[in-house]
RODO-2510 file (C-alpha; in nm, 4 decimals, decimal comma):
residues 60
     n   res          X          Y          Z
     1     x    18,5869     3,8375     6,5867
     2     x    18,7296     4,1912     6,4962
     3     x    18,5022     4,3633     6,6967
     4     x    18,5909     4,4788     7,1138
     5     x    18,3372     4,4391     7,3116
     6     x    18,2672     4,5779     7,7196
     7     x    18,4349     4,2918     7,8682
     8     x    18,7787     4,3583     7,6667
     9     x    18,7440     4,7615     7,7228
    10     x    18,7407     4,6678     8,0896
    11     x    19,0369     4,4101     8,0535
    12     x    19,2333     4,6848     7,8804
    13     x    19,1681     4,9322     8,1696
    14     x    19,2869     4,7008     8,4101
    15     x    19,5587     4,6363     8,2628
    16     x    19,6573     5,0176     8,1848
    17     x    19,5874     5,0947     8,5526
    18     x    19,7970     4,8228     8,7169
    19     x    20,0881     4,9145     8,4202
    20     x    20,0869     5,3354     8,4769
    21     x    19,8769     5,3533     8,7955
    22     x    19,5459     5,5299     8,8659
    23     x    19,7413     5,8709     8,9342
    24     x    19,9089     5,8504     8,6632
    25     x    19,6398     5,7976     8,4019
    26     x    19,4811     6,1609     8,3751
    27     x    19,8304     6,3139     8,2814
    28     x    19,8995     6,0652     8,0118
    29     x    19,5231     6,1172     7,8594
    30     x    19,6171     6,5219     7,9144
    31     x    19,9303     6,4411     7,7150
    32     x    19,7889     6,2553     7,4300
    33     x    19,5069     6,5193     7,4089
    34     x    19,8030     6,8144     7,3814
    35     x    19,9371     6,6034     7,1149
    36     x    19,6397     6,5272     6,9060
    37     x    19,5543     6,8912     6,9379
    38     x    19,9138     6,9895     6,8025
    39     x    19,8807     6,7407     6,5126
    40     x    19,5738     6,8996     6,3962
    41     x    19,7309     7,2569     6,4141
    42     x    20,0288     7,1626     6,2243
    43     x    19,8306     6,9466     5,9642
    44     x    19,5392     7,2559     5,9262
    45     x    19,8914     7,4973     5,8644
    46     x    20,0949     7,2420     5,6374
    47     x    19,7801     7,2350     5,4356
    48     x    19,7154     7,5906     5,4486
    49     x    20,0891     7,7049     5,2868
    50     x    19,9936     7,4173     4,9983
    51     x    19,6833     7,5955     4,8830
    52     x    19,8852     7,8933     4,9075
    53     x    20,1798     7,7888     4,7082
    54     x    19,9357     7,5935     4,4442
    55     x    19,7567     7,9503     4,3483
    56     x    19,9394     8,1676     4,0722
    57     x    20,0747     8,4494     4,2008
    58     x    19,9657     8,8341     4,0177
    59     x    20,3640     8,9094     4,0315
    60     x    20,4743     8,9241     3,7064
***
């Protein structure tokens, strides 16, 4: 228990095709991708203005 195995992958599919269709299923996985990929972006540049806050400046 706790682990998926093959046969509950392919129940899963199944069940995603007959809910979004088999056309539909490349634009959602396009979709998720776009939004993982923005995630990352914003994450790499929300951490990149921290270290650049958290140095001490030579203005003084």
């Amino acid at each position: 228990m706790g682990r998926i195995g093959p046969t509950e992958l392919v129940i899963i599919l199944c069940i995603v095709i007959l809910i979004f269709g088999a056309n539909r299923i490349p634009q959602l996985a396009k979709s998720l991708g776009e939004g993982i990929k923005e995630f990352r972006k914003s994450v790499k540049t929300a951490t990149k203005d921290e270290d650049d806050s958290a140095k001490p400046s030579d203005k003084a």
